[in-house]
C-alpha positions in Angstrom: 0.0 0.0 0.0 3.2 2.5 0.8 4.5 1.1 -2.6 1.1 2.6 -4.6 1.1 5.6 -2.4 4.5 6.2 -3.2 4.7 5.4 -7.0 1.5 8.0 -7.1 3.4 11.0 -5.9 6.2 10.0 -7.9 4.1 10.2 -10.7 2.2 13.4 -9.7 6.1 14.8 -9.2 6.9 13.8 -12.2 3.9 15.5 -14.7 4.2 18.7 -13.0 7.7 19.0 -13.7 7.0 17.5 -17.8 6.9 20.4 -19.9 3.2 19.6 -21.3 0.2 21.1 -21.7 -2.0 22.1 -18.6 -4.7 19.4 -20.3 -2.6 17.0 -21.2 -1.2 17.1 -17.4 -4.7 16.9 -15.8 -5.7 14.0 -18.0 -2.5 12.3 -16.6 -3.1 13.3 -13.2 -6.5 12.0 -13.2 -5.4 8.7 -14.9 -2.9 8.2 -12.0 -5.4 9.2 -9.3 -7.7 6.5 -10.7 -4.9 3.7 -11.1 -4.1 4.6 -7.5 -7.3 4.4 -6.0 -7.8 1.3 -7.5 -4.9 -0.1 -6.0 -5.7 1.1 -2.9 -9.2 -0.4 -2.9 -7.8 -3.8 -4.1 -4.8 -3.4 -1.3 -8.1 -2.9 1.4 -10.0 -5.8 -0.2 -7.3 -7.8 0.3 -6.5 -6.9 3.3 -10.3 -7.3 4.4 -10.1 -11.2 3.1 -7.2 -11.7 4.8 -8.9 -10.7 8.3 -11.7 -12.7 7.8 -9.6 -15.2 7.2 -7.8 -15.0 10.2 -10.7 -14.6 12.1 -12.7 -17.8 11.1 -8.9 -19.4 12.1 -9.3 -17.8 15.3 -12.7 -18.7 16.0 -12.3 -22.8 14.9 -8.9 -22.6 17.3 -11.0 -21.4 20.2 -13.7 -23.7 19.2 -11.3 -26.9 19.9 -9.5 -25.1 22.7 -13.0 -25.7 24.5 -13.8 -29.0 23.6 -10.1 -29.9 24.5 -10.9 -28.2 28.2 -14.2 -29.8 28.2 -12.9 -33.1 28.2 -10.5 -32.5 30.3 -13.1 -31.7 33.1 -14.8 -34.6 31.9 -11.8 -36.8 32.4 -11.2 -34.9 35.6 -14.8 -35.3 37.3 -14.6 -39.1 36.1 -11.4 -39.8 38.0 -12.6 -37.6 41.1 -16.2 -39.7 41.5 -14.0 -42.7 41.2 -11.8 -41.9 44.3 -15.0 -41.0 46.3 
């Protein structure tokens, strides 16, 4: 996401310093805008997935961390009644 932010002032740098029309510079600067925000929104996207992702991960793991502990007290309470 730096990398698109950065290649876009780069670029923005770079069209105000060619010797073009104002136009022709405009155009550019609008067709850079665009092809940044687009990465941008496909960086977020991305980035979205990849939480959801991690969260579904998180949420099976703590899912069996339960049933482990659950049995556990199971096994637990079983040995306990079998002392009394």
């Amino acid at each position: 996401m730096w990398f698109a932010g950065g290649a876009l002032l780069g670029a923005v740098v770079a069209l105000l310093l060619a010797p073009e029309s104002g136009e022709r510079v405009r155009r550019k600067l609008v067709n850079q805008a665009e092809r940044g925000r687009k990465s941008i929104v496909e960086s977020g996207q991305e980035l979205f997935e990849r939480g959801r992702e991690l969260y579904e991960r998180g949420r099976e793991l703590a899912e069996e961390a339960a049933e482990m502990f659950e049995r556990g007290r199971r096994i637990a309470e079983k040995k306990i009644d079998e002392r009394i």
